[in-house]
C-alpha positions in Angstrom: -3.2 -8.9 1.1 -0.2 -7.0 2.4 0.1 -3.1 3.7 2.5 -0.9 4.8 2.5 2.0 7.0 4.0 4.5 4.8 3.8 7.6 6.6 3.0 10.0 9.4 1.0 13.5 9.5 1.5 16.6 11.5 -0.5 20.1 11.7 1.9 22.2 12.8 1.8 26.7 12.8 6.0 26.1 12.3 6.0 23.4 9.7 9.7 24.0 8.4 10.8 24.4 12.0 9.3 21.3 13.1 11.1 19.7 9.6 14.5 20.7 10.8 13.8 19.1 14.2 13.1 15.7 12.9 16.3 16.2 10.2 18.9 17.6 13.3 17.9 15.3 15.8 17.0 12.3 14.4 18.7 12.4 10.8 15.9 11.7 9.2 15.9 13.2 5.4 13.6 15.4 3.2 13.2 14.1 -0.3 15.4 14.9 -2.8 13.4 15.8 -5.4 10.8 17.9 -3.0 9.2 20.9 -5.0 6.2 21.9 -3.2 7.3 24.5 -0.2 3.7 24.9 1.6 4.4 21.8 3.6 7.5 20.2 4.5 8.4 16.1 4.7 11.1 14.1 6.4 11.7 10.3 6.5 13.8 7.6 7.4 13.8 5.7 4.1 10.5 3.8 5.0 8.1 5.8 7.1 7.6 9.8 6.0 6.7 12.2 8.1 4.4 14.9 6.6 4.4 18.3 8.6 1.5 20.3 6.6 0.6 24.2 8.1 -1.9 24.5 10.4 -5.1 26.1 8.8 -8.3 27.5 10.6 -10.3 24.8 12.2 -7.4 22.4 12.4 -5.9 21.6 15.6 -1.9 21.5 15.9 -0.4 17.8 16.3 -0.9 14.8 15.1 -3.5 14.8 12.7 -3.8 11.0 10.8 -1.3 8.5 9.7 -1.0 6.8 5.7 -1.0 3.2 4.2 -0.1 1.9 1.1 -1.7 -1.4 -0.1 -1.5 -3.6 -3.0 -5.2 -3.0 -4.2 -7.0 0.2 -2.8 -10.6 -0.9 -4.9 -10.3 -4.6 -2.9 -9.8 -2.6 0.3 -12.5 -0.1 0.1 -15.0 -2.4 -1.2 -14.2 -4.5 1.7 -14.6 -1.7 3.7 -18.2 -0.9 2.2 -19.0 -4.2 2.7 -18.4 -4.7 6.3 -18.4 -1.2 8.2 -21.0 0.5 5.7 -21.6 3.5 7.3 -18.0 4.6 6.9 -17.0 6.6 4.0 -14.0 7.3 1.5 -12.9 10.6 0.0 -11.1 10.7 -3.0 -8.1 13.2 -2.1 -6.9 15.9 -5.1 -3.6 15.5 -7.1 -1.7 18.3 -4.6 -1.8 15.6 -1.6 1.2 13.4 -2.7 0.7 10.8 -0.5 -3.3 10.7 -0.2 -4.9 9.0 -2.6 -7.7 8.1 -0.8 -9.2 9.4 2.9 -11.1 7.3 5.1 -11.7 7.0 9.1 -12.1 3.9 11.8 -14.8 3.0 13.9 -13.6 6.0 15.7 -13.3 8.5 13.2 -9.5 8.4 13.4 -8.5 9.3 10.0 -6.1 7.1 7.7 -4.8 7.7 4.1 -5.0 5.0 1.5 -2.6 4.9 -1.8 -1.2 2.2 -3.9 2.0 2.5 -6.0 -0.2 3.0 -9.6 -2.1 6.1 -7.9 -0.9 9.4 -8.9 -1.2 10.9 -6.0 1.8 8.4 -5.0 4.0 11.2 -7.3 8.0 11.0 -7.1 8.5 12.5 -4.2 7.2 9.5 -2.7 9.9 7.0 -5.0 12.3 9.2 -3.7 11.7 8.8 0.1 11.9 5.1 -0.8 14.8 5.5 -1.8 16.5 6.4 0.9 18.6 4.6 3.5 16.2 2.2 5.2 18.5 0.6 7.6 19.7 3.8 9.5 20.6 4.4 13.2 17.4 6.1 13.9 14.2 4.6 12.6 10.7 5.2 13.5 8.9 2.1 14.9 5.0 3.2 15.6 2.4 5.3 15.3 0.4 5.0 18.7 -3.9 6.2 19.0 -5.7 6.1 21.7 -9.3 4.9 22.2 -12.0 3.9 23.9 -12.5 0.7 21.8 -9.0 -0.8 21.2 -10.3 -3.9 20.7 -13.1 -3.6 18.1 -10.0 -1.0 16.3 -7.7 -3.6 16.7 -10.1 -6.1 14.7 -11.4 -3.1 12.1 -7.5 -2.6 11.0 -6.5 -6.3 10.7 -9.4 -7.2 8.9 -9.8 -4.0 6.5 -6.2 -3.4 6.1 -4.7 -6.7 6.3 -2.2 -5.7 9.8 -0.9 -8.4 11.9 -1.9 -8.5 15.2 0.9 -8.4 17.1 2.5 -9.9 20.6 1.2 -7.9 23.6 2.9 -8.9 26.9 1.5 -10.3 30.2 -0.9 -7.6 31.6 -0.4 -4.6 29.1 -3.5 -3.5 27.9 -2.3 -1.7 24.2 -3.1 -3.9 20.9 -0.3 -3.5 18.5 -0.7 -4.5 14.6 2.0 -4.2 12.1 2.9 -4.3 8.5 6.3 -6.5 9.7 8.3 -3.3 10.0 6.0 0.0 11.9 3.7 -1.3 14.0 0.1 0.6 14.8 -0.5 0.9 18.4 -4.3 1.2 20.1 -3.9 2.5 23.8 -6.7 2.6 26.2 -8.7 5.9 26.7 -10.1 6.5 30.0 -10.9 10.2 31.6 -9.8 8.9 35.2 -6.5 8.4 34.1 -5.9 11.9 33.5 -6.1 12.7 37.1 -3.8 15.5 38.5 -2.8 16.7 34.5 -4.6 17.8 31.4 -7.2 15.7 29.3 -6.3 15.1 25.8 -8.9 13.7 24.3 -8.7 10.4 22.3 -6.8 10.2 18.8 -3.5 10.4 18.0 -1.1 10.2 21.0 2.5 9.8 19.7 5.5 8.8 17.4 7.7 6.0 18.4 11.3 5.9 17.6 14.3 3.7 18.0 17.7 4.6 18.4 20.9 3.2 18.7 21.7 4.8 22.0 18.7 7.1 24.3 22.6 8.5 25.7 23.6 9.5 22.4 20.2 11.0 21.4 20.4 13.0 24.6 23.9 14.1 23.8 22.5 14.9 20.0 19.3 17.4 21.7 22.0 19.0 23.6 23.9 19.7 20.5 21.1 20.7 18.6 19.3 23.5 21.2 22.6 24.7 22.0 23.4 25.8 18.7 19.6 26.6 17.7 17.2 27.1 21.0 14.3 27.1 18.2 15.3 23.5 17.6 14.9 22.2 21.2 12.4 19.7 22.3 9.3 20.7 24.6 9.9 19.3 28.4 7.4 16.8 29.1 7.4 16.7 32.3 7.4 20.5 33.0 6.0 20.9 36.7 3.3 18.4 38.6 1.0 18.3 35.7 3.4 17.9 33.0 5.7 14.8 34.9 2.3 13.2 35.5 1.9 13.4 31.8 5.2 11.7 31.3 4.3 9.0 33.8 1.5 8.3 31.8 3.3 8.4 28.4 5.2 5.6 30.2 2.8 3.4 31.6 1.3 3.3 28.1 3.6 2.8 25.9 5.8 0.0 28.1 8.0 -0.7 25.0 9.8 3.1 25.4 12.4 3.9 27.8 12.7 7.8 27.2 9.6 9.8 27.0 10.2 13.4 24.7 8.2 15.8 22.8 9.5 17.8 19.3 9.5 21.2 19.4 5.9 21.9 18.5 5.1 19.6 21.6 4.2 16.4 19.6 5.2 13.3 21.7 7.6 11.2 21.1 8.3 7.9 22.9 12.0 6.2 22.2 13.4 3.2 22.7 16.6 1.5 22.3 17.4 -1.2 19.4 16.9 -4.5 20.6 
């Protein structure tokens, strides 16, 4: 049983503008072959990122994340089998990377597809297609909850991730597909002392780069020639740096903490 992490969603009131962020700053590409305008998508050859409009009810920001497995039927059925009281949606043919909708112990919600669905339509072939091996890849997709341990077990042994190496004394669980790795942070109301609460779910994107120097250079580039394009400060007065702080603490593997331009977090980290 194998699965990949094939891509990342965003709710987002500015969906193109948040599309050209991603492509200006990061390089990452929009499919080729894209038709559908009501949503936008950008990638770096392995991982998409979908940035759909923000409707009533839904919240801006990260919304879920998407996997591709060899056999959907042999993961939902396990999935019936051993967590029972969670259920699947069958998405319609206008979600192109959705075939299937279902939720964690926590109700974070995940998309399911496998390459024979129809859902998986060409625009997703086409992001495949792309460069794979570029400069500026994304490396995670990070939730956090109050259970990272009994999540940690529910993705490895639904979706077939590998747990992988936490180091001495950092609390996070980390699964991956050999490539993206998921990571479950800790929630805990006293940590958000002295800033906002966010309440649990999904907490940020990961990236590598070749160089956090260059990347700064790039943003400078970027908002000087289109302010609209310019990341959100993180660390914007007391309450904002303490956010940062904590976006550091918790994600130990990121040396620059950042934010797009519809405030979704970002956490970067040089190549190895």
């Amino acid at each position: 049983m194998s699965a990949k992490l094939n891509h990342i969603a965003i709710v987002s009131d500015t969906f193109a503008m948040v599309s050209q962020f991603y492509q200006a700053v990061f390089g990452f590409n929009p499919p080729a072959k894209q038709k559908n305008f009501n949503a936008a998508t950008v990638g770096d050859g392995y991982v998409g990122i979908n940035i759909n409009p923000r409707r009533p009810s839904r919240p801006a920001g990260l919304d879920h994340f998407g996997v591709e497995v060899e056999d959907a039927a042999e993961v939902l059925d396990r999935l019936k089998r051993k967590y029972p009281a969670i259920g699947a949606l069958q998405r319609p043919s206008n979600r192109p990377f959705a075939g299937i909708t279902t939720h964690d112990p926590d109700g974070n919600l995940f998309d399911l597809s496998q390459a024979s669905m129809a859902n998986r339509g060409e625009i997703y072939t086409d992001m495949q297609s792309a460069d794979r091996d570029g400069p500026r890849r994304i490396s995670h997709f990070a939730l956090r909850t109050m259970q990272p341990e009994r999540l940690a077990e529910f993705y490895a042994d639904v979706l077939g991730l590998a747990p992988a190496n936490r180091s001495a004394g950092d609390p996070n669980h980390y699964l991956t597909d050999g490539r993206v790795t998921l990571v479950l942070m800790g929630w805990d109301i006293m940590a958000f002392e002295g800033t906002g609460i966010v309440r649990p779910g999904p907490n940020h994107i990961g990236v590598t780069v070749e160089s956090i120097a260059g990347l700064k250079a790039d943003i400078e580039r970027v908002a000087g020639g289109s302010p609209q394009l310019a990341p959100k400060r993180v660390d914007m007065g007391p309450e904002g740096e303490k956010s940062r702080q904590m976006l550091a603490h918790s994600a130990p593997y990121a040396a620059f903490q950042m934010s797009d331009n519809d405030n979704v977090l970002i956490a970067v980290a040089e190549q190895g």
